[in-house]
PyMOL Python script that loads the backbone (N, CA, C, O; Angstrom):
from pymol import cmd

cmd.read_pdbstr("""\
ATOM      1  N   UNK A   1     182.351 159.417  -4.828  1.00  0.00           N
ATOM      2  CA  UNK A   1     182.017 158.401  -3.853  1.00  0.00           C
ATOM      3  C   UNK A   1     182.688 158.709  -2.525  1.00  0.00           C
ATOM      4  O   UNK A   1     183.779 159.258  -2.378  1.00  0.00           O
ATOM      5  N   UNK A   2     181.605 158.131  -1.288  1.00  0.00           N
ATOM      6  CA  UNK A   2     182.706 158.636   0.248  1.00  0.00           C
ATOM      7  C   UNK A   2     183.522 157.701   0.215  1.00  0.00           C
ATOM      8  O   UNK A   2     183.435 156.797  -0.616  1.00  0.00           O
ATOM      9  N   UNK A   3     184.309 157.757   0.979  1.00  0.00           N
ATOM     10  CA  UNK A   3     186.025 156.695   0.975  1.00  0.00           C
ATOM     11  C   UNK A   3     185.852 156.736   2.931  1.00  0.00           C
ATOM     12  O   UNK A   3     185.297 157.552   3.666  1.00  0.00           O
ATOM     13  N   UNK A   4     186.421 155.783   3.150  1.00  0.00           N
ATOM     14  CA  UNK A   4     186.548 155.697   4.548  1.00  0.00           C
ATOM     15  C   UNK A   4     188.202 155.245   4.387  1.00  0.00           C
ATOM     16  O   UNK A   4     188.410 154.728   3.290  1.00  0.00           O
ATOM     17  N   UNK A   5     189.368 155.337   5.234  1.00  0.00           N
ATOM     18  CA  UNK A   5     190.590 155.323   4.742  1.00  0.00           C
ATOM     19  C   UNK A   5     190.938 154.404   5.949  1.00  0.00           C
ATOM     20  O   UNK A   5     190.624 154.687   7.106  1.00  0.00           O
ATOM     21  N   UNK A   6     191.616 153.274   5.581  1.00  0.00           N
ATOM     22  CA  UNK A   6     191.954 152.410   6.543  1.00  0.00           C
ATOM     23  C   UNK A   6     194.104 152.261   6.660  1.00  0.00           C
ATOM     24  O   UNK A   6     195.001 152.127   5.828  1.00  0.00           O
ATOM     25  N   UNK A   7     194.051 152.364   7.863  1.00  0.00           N
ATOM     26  CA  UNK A   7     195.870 152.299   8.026  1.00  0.00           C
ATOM     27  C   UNK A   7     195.998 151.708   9.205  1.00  0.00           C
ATOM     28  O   UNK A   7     195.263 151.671  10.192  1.00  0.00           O
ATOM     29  N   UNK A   8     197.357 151.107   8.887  1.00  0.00           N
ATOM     30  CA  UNK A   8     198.630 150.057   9.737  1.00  0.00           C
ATOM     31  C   UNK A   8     198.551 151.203  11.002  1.00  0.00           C
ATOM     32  O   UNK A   8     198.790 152.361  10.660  1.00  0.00           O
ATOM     33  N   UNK A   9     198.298 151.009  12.144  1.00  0.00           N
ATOM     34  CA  UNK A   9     198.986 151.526  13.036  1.00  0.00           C
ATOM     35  C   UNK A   9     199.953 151.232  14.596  1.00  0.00           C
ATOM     36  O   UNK A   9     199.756 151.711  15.713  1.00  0.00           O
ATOM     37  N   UNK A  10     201.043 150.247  14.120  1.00  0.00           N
ATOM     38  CA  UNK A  10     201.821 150.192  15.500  1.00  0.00           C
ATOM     39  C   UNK A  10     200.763 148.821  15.088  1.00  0.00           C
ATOM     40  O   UNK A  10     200.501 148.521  13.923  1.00  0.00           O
ATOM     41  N   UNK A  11     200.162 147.983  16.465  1.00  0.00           N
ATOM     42  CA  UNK A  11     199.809 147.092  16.889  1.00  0.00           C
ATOM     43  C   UNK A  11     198.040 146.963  16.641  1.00  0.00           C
ATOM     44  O   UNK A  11     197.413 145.978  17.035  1.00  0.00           O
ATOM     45  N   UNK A  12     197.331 148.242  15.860  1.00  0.00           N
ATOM     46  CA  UNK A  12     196.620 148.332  15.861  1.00  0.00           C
ATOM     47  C   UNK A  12     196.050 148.395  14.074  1.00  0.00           C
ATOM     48  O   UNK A  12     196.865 148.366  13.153  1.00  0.00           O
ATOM     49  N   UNK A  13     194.777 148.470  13.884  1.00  0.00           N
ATOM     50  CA  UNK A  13     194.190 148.720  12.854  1.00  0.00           C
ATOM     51  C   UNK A  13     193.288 149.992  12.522  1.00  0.00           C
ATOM     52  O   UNK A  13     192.230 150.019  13.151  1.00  0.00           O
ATOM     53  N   UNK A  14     193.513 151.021  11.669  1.00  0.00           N
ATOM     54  CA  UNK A  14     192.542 152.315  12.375  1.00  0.00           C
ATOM     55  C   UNK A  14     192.216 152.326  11.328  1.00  0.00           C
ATOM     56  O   UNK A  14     192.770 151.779  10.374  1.00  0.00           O
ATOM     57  N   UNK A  15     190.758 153.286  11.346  1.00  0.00           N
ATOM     58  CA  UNK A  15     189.894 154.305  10.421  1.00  0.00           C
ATOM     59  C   UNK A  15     189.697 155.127   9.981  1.00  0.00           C
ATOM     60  O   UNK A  15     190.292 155.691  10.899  1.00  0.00           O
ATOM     61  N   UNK A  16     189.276 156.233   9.131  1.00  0.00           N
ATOM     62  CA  UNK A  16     189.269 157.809   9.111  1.00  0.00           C
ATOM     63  C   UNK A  16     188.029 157.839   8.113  1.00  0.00           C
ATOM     64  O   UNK A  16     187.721 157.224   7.091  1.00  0.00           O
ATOM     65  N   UNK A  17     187.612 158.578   8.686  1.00  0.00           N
ATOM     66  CA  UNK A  17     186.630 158.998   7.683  1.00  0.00           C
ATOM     67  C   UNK A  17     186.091 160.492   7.856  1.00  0.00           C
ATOM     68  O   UNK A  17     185.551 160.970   8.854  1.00  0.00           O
ATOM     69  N   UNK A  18     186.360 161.085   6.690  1.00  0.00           N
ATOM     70  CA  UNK A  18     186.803 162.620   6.608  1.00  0.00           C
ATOM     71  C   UNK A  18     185.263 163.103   7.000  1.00  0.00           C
ATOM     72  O   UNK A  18     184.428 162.230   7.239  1.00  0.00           O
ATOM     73  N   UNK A  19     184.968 164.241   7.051  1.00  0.00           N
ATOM     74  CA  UNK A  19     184.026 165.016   7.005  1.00  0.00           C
ATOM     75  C   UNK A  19     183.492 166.382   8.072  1.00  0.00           C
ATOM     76  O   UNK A  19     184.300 166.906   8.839  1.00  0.00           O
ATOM     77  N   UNK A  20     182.476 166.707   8.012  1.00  0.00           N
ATOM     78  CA  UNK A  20     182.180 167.309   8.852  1.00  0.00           C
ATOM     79  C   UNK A  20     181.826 166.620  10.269  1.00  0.00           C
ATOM     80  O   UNK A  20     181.934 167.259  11.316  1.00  0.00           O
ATOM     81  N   UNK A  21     181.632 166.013  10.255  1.00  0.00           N
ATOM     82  CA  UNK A  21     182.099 165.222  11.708  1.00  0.00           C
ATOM     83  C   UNK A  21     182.657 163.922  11.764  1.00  0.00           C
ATOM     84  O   UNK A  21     182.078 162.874  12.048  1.00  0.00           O
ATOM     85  N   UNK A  22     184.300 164.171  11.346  1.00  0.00           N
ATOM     86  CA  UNK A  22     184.787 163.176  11.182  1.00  0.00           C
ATOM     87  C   UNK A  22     185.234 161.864  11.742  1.00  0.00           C
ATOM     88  O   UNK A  22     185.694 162.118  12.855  1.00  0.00           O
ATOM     89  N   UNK A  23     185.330 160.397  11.468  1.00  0.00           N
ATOM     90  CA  UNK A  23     185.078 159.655  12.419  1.00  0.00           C
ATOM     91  C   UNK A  23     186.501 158.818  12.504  1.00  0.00           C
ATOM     92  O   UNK A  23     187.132 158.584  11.473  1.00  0.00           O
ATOM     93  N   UNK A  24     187.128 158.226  14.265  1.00  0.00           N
ATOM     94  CA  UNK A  24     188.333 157.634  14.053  1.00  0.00           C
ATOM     95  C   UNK A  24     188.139 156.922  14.571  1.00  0.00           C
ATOM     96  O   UNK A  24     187.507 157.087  15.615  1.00  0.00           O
ATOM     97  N   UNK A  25     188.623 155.500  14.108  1.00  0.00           N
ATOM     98  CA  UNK A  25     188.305 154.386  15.307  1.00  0.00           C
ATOM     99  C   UNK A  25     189.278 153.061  14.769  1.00  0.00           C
ATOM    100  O   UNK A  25     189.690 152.968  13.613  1.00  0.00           O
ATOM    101  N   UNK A  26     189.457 152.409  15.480  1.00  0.00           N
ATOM    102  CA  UNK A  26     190.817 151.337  15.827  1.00  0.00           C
ATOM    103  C   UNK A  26     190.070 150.171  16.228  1.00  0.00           C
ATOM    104  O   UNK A  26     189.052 150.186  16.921  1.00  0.00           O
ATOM    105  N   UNK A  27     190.856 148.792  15.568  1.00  0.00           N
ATOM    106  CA  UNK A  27     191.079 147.674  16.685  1.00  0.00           C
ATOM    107  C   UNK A  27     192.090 147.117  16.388  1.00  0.00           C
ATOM    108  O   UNK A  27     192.915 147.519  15.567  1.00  0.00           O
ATOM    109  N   UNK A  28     192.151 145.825  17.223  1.00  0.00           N
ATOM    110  CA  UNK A  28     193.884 145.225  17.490  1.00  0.00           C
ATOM    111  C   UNK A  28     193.897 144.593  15.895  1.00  0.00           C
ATOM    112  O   UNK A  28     192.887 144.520  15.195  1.00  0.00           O
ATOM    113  N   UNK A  29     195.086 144.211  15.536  1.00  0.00           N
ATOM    114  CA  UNK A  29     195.455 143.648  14.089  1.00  0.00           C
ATOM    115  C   UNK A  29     194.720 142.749  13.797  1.00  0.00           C
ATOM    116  O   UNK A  29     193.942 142.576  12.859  1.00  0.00           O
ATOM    117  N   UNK A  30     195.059 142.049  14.834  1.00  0.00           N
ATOM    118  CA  UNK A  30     194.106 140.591  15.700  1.00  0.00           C
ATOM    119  C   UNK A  30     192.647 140.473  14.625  1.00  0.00           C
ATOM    120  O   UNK A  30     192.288 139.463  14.019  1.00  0.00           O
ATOM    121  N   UNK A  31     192.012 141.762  14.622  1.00  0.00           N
ATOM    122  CA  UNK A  31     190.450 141.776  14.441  1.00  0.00           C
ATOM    123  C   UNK A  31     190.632 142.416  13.499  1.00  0.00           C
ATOM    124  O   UNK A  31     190.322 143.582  13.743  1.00  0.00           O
ATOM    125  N   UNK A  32     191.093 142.242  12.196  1.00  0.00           N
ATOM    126  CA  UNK A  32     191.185 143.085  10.961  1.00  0.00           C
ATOM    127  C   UNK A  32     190.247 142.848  10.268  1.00  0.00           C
ATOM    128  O   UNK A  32     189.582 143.717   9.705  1.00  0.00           O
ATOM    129  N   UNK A  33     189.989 141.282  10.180  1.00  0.00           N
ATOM    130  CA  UNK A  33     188.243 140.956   9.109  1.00  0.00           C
ATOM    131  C   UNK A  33     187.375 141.445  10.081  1.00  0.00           C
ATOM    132  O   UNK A  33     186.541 142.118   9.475  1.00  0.00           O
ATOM    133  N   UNK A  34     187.098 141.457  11.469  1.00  0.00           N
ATOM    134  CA  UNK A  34     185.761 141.605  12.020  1.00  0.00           C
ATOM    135  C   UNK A  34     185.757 143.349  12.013  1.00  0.00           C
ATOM    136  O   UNK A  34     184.721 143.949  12.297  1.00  0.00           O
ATOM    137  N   UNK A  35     186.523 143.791  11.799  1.00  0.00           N
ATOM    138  CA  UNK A  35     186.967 145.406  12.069  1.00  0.00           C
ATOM    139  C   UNK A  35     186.466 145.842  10.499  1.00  0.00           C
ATOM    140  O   UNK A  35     185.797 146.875  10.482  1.00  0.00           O
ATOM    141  N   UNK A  36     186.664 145.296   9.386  1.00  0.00           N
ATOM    142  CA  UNK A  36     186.323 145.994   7.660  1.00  0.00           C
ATOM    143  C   UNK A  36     185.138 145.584   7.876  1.00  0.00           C
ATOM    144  O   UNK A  36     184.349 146.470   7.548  1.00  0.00           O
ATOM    145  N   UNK A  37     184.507 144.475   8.354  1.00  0.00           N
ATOM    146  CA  UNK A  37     183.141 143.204   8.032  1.00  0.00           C
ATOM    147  C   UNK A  37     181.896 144.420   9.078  1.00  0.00           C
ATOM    148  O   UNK A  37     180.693 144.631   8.922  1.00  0.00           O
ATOM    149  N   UNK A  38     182.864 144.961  10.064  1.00  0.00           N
ATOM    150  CA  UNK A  38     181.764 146.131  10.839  1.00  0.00           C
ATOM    151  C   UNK A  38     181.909 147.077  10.174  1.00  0.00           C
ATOM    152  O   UNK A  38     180.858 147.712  10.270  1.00  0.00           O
ATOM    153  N   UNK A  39     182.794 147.744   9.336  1.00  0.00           N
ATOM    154  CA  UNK A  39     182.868 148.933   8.750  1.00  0.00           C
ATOM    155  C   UNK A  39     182.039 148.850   7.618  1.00  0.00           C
ATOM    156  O   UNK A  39     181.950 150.013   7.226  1.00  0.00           O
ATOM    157  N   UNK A  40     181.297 148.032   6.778  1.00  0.00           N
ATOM    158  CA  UNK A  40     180.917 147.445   5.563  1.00  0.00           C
ATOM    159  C   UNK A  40     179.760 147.420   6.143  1.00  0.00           C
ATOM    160  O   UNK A  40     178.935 148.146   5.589  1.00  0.00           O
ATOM    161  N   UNK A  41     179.297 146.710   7.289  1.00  0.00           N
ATOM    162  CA  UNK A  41     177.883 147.114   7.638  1.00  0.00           C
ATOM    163  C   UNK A  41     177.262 148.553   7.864  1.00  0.00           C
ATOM    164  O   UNK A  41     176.171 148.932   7.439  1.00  0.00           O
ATOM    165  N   UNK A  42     177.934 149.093   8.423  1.00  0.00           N
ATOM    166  CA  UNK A  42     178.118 150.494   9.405  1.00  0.00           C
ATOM    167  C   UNK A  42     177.743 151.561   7.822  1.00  0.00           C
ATOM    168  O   UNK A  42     176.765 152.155   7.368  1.00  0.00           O
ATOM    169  N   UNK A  43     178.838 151.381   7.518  1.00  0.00           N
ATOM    170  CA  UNK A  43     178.806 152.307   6.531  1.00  0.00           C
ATOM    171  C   UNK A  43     178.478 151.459   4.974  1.00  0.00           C
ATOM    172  O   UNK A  43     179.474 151.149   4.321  1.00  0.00           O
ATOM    173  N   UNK A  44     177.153 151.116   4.432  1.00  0.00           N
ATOM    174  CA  UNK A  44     177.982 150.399   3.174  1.00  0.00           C
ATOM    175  C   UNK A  44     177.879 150.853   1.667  1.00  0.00           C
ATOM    176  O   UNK A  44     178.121 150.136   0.695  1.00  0.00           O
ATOM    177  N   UNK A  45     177.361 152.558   1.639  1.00  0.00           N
ATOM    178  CA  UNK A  45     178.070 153.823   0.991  1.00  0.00           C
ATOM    179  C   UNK A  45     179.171 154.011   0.831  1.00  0.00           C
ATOM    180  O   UNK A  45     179.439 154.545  -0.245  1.00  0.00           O
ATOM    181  N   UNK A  46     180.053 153.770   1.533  1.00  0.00           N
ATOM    182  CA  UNK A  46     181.257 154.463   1.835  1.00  0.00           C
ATOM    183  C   UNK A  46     182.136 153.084   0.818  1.00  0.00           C
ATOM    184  O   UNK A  46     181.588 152.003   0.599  1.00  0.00           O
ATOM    185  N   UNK A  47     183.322 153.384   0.395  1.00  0.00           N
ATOM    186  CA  UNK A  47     184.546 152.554  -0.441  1.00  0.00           C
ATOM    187  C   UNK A  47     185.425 153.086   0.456  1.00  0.00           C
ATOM    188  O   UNK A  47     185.554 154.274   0.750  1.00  0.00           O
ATOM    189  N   UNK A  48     186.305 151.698   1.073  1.00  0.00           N
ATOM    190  CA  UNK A  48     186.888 151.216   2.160  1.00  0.00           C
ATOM    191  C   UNK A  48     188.456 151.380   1.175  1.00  0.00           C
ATOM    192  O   UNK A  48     188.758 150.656   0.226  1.00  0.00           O
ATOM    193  N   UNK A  49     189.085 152.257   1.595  1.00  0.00           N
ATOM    194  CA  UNK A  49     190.415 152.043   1.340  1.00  0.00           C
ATOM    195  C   UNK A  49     192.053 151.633   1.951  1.00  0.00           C
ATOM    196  O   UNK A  49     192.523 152.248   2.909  1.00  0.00           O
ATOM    197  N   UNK A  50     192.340 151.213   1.685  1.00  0.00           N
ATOM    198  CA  UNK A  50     193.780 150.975   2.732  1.00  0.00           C
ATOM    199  C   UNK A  50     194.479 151.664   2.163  1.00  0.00           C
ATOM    200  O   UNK A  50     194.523 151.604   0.934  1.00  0.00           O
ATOM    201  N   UNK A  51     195.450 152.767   3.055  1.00  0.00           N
ATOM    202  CA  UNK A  51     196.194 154.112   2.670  1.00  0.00           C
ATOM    203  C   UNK A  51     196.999 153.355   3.642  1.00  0.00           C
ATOM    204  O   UNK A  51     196.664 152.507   4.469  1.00  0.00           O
ATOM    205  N   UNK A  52     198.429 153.991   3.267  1.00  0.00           N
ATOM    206  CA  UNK A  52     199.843 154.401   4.034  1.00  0.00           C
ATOM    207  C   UNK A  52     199.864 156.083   3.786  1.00  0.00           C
ATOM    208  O   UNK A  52     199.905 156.762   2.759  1.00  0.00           O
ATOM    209  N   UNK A  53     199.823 156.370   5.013  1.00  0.00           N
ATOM    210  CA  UNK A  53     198.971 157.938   5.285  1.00  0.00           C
ATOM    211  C   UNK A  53     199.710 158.048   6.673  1.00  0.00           C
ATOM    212  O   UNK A  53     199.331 157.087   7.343  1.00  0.00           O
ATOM    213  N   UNK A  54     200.683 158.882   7.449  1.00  0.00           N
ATOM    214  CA  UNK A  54     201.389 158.890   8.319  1.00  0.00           C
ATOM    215  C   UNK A  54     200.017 159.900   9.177  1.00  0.00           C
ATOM    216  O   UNK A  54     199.795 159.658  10.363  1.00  0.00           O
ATOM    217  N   UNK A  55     199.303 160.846   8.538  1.00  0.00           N
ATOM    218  CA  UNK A  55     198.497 161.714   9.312  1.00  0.00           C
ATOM    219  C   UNK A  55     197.607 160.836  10.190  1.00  0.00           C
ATOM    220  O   UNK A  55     197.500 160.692  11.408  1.00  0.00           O
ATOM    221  N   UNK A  56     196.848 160.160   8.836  1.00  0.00           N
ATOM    222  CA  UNK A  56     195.863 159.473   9.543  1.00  0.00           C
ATOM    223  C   UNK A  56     196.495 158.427  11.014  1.00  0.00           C
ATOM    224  O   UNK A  56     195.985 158.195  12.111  1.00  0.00           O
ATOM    225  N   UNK A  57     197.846 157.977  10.364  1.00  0.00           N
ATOM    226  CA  UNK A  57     198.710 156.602  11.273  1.00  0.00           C
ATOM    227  C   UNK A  57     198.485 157.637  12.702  1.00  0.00           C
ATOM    228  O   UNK A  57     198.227 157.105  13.783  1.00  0.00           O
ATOM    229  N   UNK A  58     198.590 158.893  12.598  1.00  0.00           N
ATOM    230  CA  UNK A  58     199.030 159.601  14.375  1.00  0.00           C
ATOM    231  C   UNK A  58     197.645 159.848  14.711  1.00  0.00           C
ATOM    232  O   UNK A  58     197.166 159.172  15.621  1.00  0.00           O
ATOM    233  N   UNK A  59     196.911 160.721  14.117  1.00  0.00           N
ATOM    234  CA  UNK A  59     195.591 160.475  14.369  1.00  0.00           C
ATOM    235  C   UNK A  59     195.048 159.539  15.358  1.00  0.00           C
ATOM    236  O   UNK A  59     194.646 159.870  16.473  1.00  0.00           O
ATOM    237  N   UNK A  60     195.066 158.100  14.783  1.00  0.00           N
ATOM    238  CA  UNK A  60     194.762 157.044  15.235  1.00  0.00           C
ATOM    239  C   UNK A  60     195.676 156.357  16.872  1.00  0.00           C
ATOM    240  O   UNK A  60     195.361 155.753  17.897  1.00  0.00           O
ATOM    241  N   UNK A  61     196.664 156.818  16.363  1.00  0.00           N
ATOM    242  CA  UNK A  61     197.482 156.245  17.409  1.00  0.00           C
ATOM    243  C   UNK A  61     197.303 157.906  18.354  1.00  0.00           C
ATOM    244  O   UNK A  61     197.876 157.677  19.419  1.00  0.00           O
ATOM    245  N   UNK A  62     197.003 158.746  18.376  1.00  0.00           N
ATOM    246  CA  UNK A  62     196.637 159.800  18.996  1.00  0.00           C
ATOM    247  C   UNK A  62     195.125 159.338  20.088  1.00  0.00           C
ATOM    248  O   UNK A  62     195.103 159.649  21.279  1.00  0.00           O
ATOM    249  N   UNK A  63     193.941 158.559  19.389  1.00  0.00           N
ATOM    250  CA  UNK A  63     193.209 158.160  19.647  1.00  0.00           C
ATOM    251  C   UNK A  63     193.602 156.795  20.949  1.00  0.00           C
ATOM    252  O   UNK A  63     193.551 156.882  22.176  1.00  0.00           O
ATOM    253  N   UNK A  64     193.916 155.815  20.223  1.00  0.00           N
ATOM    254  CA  UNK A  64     194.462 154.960  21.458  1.00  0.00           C
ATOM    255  C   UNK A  64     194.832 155.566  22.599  1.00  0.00           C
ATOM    256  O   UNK A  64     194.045 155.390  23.529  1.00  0.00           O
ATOM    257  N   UNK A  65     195.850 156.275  22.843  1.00  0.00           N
ATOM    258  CA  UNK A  65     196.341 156.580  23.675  1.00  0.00           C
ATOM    259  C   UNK A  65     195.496 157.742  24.976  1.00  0.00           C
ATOM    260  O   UNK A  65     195.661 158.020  26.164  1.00  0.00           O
ATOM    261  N   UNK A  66     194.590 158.120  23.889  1.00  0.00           N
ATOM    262  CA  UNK A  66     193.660 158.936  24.834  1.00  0.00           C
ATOM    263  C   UNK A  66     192.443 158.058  25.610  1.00  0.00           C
ATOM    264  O   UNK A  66     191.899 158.192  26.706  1.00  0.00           O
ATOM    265  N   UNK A  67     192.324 157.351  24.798  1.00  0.00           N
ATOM    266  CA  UNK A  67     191.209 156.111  25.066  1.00  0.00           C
ATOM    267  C   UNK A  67     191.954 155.458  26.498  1.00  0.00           C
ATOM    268  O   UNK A  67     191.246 155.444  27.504  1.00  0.00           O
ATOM    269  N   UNK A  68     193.093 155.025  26.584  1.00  0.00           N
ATOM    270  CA  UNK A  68     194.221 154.117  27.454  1.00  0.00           C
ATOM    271  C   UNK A  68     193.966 155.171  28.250  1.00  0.00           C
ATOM    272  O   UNK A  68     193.419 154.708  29.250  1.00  0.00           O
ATOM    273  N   UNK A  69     194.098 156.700  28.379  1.00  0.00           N
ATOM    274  CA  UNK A  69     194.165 157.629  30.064  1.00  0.00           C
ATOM    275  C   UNK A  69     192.486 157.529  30.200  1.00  0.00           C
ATOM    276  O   UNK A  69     192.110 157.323  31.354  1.00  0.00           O
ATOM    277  N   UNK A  70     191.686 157.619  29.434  1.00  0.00           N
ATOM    278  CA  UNK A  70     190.578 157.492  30.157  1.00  0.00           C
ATOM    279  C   UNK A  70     190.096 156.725  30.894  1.00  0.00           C
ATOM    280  O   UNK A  70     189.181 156.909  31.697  1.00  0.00           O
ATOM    281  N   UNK A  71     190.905 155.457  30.590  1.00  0.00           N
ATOM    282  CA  UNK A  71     190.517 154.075  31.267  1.00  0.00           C
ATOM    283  C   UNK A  71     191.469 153.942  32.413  1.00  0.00           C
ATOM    284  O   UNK A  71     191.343 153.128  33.328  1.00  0.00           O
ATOM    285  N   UNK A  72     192.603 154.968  32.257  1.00  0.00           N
ATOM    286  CA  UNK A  72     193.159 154.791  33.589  1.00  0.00           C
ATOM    287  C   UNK A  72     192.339 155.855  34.528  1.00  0.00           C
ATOM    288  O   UNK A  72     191.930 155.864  35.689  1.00  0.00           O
ATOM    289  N   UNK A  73     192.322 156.485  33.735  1.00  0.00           N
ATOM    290  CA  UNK A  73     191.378 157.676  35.167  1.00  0.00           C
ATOM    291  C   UNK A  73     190.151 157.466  35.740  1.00  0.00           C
ATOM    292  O   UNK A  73     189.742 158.190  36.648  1.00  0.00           O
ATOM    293  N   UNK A  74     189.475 156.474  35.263  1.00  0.00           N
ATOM    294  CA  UNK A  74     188.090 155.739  35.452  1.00  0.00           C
ATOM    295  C   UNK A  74     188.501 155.097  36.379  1.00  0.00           C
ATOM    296  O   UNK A  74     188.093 155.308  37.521  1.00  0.00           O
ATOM    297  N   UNK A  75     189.459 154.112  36.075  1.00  0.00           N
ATOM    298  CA  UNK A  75     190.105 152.715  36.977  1.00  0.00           C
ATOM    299  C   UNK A  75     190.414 153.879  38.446  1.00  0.00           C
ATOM    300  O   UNK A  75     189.856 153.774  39.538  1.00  0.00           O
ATOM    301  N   UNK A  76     191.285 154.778  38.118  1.00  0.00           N
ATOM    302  CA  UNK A  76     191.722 155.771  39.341  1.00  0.00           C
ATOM    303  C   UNK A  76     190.933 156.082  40.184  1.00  0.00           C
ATOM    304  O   UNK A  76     191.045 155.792  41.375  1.00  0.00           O
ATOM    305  N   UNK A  77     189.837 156.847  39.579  1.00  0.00           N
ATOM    306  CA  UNK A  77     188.700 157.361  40.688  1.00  0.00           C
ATOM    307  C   UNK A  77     188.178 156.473  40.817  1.00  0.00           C
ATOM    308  O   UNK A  77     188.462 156.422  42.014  1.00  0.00           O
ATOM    309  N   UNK A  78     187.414 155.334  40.628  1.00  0.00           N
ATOM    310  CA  UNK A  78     186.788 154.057  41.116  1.00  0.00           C
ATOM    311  C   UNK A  78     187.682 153.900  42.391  1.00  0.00           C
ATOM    312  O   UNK A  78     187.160 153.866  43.505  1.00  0.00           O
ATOM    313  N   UNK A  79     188.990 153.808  42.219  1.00  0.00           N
ATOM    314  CA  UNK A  79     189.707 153.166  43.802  1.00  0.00           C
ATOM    315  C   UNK A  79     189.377 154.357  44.794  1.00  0.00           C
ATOM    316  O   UNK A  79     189.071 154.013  45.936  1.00  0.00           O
ATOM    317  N   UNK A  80     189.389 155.136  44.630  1.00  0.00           N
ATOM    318  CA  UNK A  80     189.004 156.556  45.482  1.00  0.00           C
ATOM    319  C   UNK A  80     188.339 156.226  46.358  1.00  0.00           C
ATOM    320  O   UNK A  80     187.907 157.061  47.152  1.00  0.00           O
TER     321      UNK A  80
END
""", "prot")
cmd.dss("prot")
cmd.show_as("cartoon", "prot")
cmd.util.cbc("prot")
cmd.orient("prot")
């Protein structure tokens, strides 16, 4: 069966889902039912697991943080 792997991260809630084009995605803690309740639609093949997984934890928090400069560099050149 596919597994989609769900972990604690910092302030956030993230995803993983292995494969050949593998998928990562986050929301705030805040939105933990509306965050599984979209993952369950999205995918509803897949068995949703909650891991304590430090890879996946940086991964994810790797993701945020790239997401956060894009939105500053958007915000940046807009003032330009």
């Amino acid at each position: 069966m596919k597994e989609i792997y769900i972990v604690h991260a910092d302030a956030y809630i993230g995803c993983y889902k292995p494969g050949k084009c593998p998928m990562i995605s986050y929301a705030p803690r805040e939105k933990f039912i509306d965050f599984v309740k979209g993952l369950r639609e999205d995918y509803p093949d897949f068995k949703l697991r909650c891991v304590v997984n430090e890879g996946i934890k940086e991964l994810v928090l790797k993701k945020v943080r790239n997401d956060r400069m894009q939105i500053l560099l958007v915000k940046e050149n807009r003032a330009r």
